[in-house]
Short mmCIF file of the C-alpha atoms (twelve columns), coordinates in Angstrom:
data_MODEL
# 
_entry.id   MODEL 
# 
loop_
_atom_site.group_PDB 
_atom_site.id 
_atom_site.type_symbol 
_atom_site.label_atom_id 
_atom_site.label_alt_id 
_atom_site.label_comp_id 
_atom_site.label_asym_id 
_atom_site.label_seq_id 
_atom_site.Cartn_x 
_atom_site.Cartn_y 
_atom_site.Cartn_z 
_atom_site.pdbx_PDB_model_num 
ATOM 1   C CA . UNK A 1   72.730 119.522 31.378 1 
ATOM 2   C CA . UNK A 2   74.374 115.896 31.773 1 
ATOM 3   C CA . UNK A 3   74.052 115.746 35.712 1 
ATOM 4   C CA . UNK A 4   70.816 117.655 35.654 1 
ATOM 5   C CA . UNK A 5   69.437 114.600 33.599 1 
ATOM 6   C CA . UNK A 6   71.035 112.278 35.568 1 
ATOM 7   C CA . UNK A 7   69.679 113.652 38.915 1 
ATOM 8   C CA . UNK A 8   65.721 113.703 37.215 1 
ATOM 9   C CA . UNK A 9   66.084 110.254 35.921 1 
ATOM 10  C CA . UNK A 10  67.458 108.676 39.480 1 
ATOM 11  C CA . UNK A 11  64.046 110.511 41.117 1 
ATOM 12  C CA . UNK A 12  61.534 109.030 38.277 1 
ATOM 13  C CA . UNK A 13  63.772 105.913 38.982 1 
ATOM 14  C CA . UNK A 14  63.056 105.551 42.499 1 
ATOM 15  C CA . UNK A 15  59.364 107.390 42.732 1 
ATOM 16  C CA . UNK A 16  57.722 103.981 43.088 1 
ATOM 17  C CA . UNK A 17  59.820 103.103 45.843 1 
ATOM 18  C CA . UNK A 18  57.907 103.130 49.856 1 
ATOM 19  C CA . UNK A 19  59.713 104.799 52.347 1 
ATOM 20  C CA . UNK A 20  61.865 102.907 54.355 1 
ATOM 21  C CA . UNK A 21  63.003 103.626 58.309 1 
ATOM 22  C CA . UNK A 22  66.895 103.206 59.031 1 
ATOM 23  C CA . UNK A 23  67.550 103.227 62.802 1 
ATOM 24  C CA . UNK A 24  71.341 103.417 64.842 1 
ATOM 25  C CA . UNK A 25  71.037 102.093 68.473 1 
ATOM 26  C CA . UNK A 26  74.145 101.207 70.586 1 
ATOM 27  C CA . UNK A 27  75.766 99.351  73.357 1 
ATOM 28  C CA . UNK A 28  78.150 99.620  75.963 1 
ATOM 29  C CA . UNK A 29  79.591 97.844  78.992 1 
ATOM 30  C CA . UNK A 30  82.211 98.177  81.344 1 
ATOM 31  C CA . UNK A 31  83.859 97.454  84.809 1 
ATOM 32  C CA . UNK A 32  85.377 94.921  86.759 1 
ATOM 33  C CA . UNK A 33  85.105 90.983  86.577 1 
ATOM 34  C CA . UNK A 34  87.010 88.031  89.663 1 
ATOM 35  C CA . UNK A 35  85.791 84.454  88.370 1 
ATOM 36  C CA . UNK A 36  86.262 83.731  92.108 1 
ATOM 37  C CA . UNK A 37  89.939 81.813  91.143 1 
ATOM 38  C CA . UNK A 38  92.136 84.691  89.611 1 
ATOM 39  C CA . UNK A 39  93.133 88.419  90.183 1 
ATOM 40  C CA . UNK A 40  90.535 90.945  89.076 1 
ATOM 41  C CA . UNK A 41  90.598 91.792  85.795 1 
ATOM 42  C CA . UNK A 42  88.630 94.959  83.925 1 
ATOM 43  C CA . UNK A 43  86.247 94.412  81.135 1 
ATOM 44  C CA . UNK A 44  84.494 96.539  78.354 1 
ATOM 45  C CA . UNK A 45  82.510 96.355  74.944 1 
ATOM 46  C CA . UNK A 46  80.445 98.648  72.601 1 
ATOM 47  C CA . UNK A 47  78.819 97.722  70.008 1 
ATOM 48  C CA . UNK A 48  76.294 99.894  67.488 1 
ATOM 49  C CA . UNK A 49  73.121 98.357  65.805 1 
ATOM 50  C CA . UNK A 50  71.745 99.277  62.309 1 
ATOM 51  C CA . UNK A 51  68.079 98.398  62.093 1 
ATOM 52  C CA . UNK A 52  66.258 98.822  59.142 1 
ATOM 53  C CA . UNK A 53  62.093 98.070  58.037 1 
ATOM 54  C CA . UNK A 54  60.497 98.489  55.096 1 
ATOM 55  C CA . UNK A 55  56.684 97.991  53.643 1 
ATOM 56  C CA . UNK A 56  55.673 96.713  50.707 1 
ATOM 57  C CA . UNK A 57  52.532 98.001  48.436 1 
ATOM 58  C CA . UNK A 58  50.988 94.376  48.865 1 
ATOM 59  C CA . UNK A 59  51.322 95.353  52.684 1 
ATOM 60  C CA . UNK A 60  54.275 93.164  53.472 1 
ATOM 61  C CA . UNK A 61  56.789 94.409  56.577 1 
ATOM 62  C CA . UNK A 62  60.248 93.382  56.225 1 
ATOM 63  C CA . UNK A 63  63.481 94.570  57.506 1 
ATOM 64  C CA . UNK A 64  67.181 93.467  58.284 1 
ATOM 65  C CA . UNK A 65  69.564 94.569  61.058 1 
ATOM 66  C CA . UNK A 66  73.478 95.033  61.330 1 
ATOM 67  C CA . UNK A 67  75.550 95.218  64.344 1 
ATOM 68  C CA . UNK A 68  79.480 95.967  64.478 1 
ATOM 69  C CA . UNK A 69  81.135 94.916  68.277 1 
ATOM 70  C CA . UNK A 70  84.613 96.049  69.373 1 
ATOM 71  C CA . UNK A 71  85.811 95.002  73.070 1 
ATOM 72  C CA . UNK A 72  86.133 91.952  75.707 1 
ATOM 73  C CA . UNK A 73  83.961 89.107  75.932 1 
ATOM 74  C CA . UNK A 74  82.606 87.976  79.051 1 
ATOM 75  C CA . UNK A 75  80.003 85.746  80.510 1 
ATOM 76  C CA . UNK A 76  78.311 88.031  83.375 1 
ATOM 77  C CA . UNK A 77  75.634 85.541  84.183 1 
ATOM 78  C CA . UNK A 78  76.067 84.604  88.158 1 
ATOM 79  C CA . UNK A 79  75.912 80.923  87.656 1 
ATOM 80  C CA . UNK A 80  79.300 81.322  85.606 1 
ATOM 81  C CA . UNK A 81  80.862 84.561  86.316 1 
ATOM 82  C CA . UNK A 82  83.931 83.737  83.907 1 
ATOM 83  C CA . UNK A 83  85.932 86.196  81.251 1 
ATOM 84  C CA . UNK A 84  85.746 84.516  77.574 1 
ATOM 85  C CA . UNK A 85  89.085 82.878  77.327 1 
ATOM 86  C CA . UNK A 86  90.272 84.906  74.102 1 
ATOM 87  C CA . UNK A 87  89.031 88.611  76.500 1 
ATOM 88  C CA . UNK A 88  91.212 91.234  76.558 1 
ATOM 89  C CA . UNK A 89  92.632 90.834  73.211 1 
ATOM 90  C CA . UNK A 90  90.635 93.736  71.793 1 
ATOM 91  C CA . UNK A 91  87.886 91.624  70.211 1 
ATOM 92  C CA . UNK A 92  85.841 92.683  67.129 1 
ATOM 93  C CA . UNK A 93  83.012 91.207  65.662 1 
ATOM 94  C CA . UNK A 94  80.255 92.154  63.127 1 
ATOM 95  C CA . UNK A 95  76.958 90.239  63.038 1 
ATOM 96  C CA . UNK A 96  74.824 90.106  60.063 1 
ATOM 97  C CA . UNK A 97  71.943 89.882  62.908 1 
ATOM 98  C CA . UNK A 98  68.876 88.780  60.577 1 
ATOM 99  C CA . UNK A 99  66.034 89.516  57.702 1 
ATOM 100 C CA . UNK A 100 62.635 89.354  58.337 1 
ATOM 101 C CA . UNK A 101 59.674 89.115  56.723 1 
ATOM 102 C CA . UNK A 102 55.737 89.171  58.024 1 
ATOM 103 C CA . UNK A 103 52.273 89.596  56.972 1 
ATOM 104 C CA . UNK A 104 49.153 87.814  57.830 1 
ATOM 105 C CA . UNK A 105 50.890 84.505  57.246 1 
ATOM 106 C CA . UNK A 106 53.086 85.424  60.236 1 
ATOM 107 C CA . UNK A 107 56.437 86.284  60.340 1 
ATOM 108 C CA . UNK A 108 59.879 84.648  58.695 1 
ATOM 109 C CA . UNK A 109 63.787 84.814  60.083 1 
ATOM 110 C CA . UNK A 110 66.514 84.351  58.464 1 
ATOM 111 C CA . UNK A 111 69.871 84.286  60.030 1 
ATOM 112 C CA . UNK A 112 72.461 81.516  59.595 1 
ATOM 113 C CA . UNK A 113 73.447 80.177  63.115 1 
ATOM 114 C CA . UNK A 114 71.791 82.715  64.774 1 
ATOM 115 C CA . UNK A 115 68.177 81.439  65.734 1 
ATOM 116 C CA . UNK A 116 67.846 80.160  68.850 1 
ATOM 117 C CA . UNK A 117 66.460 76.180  68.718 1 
ATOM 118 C CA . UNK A 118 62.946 77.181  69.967 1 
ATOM 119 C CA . UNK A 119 63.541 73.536  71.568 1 
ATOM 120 C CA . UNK A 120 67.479 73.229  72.963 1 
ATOM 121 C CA . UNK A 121 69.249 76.654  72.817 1 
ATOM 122 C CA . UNK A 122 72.538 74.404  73.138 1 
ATOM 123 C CA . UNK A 123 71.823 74.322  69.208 1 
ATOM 124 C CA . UNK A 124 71.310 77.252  66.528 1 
ATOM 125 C CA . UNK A 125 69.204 77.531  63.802 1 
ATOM 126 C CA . UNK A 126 69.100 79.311  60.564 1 
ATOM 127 C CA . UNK A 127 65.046 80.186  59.552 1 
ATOM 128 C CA . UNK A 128 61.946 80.642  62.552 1 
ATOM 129 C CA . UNK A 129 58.669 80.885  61.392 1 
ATOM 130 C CA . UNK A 130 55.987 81.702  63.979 1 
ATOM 131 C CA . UNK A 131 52.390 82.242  63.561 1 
ATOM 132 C CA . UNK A 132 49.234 83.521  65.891 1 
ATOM 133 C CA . UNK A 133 46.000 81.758  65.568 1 
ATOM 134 C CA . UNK A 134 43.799 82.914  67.984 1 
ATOM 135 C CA . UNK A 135 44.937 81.392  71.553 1 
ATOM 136 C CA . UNK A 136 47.562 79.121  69.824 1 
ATOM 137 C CA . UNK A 137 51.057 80.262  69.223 1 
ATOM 138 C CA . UNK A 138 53.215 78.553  66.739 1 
ATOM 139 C CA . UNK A 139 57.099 78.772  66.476 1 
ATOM 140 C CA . UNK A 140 58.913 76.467  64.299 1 
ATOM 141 C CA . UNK A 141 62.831 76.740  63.275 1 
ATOM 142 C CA . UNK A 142 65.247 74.535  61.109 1 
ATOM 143 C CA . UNK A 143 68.906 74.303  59.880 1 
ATOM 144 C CA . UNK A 144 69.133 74.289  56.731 1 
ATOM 145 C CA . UNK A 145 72.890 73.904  56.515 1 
ATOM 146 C CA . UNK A 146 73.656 71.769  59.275 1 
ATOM 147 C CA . UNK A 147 76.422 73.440  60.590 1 
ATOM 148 C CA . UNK A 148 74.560 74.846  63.885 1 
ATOM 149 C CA . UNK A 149 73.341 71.534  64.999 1 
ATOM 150 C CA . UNK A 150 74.192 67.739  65.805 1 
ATOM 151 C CA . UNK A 151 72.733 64.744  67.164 1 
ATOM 152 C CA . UNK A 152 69.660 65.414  64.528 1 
ATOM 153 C CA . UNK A 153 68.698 68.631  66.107 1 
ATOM 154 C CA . UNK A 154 68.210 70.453  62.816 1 
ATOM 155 C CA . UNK A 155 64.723 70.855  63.298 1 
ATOM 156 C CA . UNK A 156 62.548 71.882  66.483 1 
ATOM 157 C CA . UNK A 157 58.926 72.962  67.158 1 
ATOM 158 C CA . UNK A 158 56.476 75.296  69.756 1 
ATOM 159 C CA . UNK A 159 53.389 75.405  70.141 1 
ATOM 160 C CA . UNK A 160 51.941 77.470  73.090 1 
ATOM 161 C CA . UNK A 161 47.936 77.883  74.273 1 
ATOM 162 C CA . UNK A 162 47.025 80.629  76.352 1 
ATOM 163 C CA . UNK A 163 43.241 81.772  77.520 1 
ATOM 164 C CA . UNK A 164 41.659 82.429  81.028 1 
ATOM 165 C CA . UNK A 165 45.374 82.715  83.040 1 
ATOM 166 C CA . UNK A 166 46.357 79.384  81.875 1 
ATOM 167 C CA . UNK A 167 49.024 78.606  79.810 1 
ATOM 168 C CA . UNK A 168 50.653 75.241  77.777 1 
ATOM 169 C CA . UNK A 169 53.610 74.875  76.130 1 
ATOM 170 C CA . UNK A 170 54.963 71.851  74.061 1 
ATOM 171 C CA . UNK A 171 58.532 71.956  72.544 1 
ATOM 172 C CA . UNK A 172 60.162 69.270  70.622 1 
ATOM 173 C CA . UNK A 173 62.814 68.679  68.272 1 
ATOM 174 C CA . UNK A 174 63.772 65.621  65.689 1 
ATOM 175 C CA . UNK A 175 65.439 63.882  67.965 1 
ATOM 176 C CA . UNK A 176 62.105 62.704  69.886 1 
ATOM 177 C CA . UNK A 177 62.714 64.798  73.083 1 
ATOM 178 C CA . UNK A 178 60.172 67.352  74.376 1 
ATOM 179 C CA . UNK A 179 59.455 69.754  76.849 1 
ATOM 180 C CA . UNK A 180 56.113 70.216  78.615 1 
ATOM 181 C CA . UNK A 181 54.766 73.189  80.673 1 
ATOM 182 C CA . UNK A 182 51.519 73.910  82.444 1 
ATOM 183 C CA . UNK A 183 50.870 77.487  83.904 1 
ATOM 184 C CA . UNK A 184 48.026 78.945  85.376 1 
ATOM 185 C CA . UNK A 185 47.696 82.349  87.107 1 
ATOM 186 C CA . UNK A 186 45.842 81.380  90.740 1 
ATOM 187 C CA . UNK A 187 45.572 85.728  91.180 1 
ATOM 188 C CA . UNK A 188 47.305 88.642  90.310 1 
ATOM 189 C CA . UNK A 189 50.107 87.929  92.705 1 
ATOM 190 C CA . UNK A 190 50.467 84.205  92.160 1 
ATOM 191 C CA . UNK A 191 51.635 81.359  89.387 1 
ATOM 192 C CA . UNK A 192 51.807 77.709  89.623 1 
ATOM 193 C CA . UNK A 193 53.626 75.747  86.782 1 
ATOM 194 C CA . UNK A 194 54.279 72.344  86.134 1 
ATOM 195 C CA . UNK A 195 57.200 71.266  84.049 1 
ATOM 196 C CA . UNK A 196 58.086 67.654  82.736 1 
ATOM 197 C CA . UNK A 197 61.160 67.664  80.202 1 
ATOM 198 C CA . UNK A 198 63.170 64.655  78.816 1 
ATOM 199 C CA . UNK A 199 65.600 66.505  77.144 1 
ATOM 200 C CA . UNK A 200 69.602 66.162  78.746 1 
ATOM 201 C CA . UNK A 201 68.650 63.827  81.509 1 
ATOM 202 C CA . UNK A 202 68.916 59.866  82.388 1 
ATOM 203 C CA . UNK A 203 65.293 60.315  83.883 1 
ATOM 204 C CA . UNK A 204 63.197 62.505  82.752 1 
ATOM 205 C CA . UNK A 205 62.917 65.617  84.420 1 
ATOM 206 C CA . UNK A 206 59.744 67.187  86.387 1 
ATOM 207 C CA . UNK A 207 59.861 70.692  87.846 1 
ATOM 208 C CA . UNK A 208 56.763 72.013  90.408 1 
ATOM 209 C CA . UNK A 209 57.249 76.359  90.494 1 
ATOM 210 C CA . UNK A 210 55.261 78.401  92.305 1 
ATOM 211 C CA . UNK A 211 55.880 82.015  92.060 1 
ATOM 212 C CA . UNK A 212 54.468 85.384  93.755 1 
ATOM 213 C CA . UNK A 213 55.087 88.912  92.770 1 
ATOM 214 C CA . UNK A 214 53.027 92.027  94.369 1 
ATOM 215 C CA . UNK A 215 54.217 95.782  95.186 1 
ATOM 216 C CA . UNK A 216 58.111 95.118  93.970 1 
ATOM 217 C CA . UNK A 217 58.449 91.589  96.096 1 
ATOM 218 C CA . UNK A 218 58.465 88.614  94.032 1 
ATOM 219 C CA . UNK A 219 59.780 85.075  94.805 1 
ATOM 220 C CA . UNK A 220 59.706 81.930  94.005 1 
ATOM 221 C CA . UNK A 221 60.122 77.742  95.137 1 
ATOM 222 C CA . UNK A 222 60.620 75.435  92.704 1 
ATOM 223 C CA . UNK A 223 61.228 71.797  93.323 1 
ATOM 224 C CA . UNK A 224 62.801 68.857  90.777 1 
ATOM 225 C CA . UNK A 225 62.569 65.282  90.537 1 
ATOM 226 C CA . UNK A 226 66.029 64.536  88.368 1 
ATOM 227 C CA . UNK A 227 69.200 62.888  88.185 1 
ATOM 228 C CA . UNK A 228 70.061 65.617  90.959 1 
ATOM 229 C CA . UNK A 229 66.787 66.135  93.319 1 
ATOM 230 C CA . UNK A 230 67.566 69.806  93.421 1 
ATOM 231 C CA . UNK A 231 65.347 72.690  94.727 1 
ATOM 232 C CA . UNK A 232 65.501 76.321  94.585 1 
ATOM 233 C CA . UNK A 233 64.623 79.496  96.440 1 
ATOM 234 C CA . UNK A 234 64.462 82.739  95.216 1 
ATOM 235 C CA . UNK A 235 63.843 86.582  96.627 1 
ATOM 236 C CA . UNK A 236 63.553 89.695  95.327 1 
ATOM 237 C CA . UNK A 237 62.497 93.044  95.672 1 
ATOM 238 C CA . UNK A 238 62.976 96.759  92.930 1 
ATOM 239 C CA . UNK A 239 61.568 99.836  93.497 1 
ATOM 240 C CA . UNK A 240 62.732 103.417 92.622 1 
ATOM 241 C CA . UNK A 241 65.251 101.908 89.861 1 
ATOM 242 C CA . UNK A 242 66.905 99.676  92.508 1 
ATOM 243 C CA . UNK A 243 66.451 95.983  91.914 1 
ATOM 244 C CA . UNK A 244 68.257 93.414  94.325 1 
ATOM 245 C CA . UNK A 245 67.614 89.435  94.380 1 
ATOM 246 C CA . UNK A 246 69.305 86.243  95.303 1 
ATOM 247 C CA . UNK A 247 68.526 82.928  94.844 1 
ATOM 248 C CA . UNK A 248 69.960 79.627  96.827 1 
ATOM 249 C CA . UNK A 249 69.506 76.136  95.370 1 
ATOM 250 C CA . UNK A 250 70.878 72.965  95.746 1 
ATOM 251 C CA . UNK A 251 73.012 72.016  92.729 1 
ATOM 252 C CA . UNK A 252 73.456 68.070  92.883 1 
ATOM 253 C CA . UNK A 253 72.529 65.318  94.869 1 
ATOM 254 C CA . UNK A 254 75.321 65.521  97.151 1 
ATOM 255 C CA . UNK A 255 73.330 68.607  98.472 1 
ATOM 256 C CA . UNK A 256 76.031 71.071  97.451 1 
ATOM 257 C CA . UNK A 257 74.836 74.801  97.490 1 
ATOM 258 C CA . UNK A 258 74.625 77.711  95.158 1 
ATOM 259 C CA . UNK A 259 73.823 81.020  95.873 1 
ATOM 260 C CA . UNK A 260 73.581 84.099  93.586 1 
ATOM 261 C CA . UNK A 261 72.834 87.640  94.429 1 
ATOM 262 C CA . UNK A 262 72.624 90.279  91.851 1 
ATOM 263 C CA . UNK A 263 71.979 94.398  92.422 1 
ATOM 264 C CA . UNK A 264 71.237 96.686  89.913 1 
ATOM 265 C CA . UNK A 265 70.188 100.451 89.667 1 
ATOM 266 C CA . UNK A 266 68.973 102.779 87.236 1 
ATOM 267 C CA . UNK A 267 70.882 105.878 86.936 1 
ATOM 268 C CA . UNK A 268 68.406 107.056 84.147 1 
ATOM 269 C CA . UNK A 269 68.840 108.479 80.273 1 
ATOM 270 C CA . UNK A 270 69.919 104.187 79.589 1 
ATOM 271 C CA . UNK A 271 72.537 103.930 82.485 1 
ATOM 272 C CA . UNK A 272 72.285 101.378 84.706 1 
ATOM 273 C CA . UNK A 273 74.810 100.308 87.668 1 
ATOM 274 C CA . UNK A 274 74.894 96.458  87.469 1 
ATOM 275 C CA . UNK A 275 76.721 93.876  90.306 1 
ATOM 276 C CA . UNK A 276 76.273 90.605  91.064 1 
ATOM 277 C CA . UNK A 277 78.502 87.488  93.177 1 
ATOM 278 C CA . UNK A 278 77.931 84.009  93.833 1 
ATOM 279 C CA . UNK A 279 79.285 81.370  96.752 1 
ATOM 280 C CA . UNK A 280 82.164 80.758  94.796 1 
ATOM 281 C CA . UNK A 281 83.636 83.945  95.837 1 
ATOM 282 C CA . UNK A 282 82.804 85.793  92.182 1 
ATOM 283 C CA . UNK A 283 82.249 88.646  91.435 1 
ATOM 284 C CA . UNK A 284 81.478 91.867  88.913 1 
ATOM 285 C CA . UNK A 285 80.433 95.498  89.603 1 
ATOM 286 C CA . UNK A 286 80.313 97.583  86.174 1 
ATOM 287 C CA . UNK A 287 78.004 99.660  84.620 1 
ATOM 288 C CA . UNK A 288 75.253 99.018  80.900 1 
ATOM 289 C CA . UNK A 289 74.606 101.747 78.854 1 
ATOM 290 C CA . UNK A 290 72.341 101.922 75.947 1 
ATOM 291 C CA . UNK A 291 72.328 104.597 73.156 1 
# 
């Protein structure tokens, strides 16, 4: 009779509670990694995500996620095609990932060093807040603790306008720098931009894109007028699940050259085969799989 009373009072307890959704997604990488210097060396990770979203009877969404991560570290990106220093030592890691809340206000983030500076990603935040009002777009995030930030970058700001294929975006941050871009969509196959950014540079910094993507082809020329004078050309084509693209730029004012290439294809069921080398003789071939 105890339990039995037990049991009725924990229902009555929690009748008044909504439904919530609970959600397990995971992660996994592996395959082989040359920084272009040192013998080839073999990488993996997995990780598994815990998502979870709730409603309130006001009408309020909110939710939280939870990630655990066991394996190497590495930087796959083809600029920097390096191992993490500390790889290979069987890392583990478990991210708190973040809480959110939303309603017709717009939407709030919380996670302590882990929103990126809507401003200067070399800097994390702890709380976003971003808002729709009709064509504007706001995005504003702060750290509260100042232990994700320096140089006064514990506050930045976005606002972006977008009607009739054209596009403006201002970014700035307390430490007076900003970050201007115009976009407008000439056709369905082709963008011009315009950016002008003062942030990390002795001169400011003015970048001229234009961009064209139709039937699986895209590419791209963008030009700069910096500290470096670079340019950049880019080429790509996917169809079928096969991607493949490389891009060659000029990476100082010395006219030094970069080149990436990257390949991927999609086996299907969240397998892809993913490769990718650069001119510095890099290199990684491996395989992403998502759960």
């Amino acid at each position: 009779m105890k339990n039995l009373l037990i049991a009725t009072t924990a229902l009555v307890a929690t009748a008044g509670f909504a439904a919530a959704d609970v959600t397990l997604s995971g992660a996994a990488n592996f395959g082989l990694l040359n920084n272009g210097t040192d013998d080839a060396v073999m990488y993996d990770n997995a990780s598994i995500t815990a998502a979870m979203s709730g409603e309130t009877d006001g009408g309020l969404t909110f939710g939280a996620s939870l990630t655990v991560r066991n394996g190497d570290d590495v930087d796959l990106d083809t600029g920097d095609l390096q191992a993490n220093p500390a790889a290979h030592a069987a890392l583990s890691a478990t991210s708190f990932g973040n809480i959110h809340v939303s309603g017709g206000f717009g939407k709030l983030t919380f996670d302590e060093d882990g929103v990126d500076n809507v401003h200067n990603d070399d800097f994390t935040h702890d709380v976003q807040y971003d808002g729709t009002f009709g064509a504007l777009a706001v995005s504003v995030t702060a750290d509260l603790d100042s232990s994700g930030s320096a140089d006064g970058e514990t506050f930045a700001a976005k606002v972006v306008y977008s009607a009739d294929g054209l596009s403006v975006t201002f970014a700035t941050d307390d430490g007076g720098e900003s970050d201007t871009t115009l976009s407008y969509g000439v056709n369905d196959m082709i963008t011009a931009s315009l950016n002008y950014d003062t942030n990390g540079q002795t001169d400011a910094e003015t970048i001229v894109k234009v961009a064209y993507s139709n039937a699986g082809v895209t590419a791209h020329l963008a030009l700069a007028d910096d500290d470096d004078d670079q340019w950049e050309l880019g080429l790509g084509y996917a169809a079928n699940g096969m991607s493949i693209a490389a891009v060659l730029a000029e990476n100082d004012g010395a006219g030094d050259m970069e080149s990436d290439i990257t390949a991927s294809y999609d086996l299907g069921g969240g397998m892809t085969i993913n490769a990718a080398t650069n001119e510095s003789g890099a290199f990684f071939v491996g395989s992403k799989m998502s759960f």
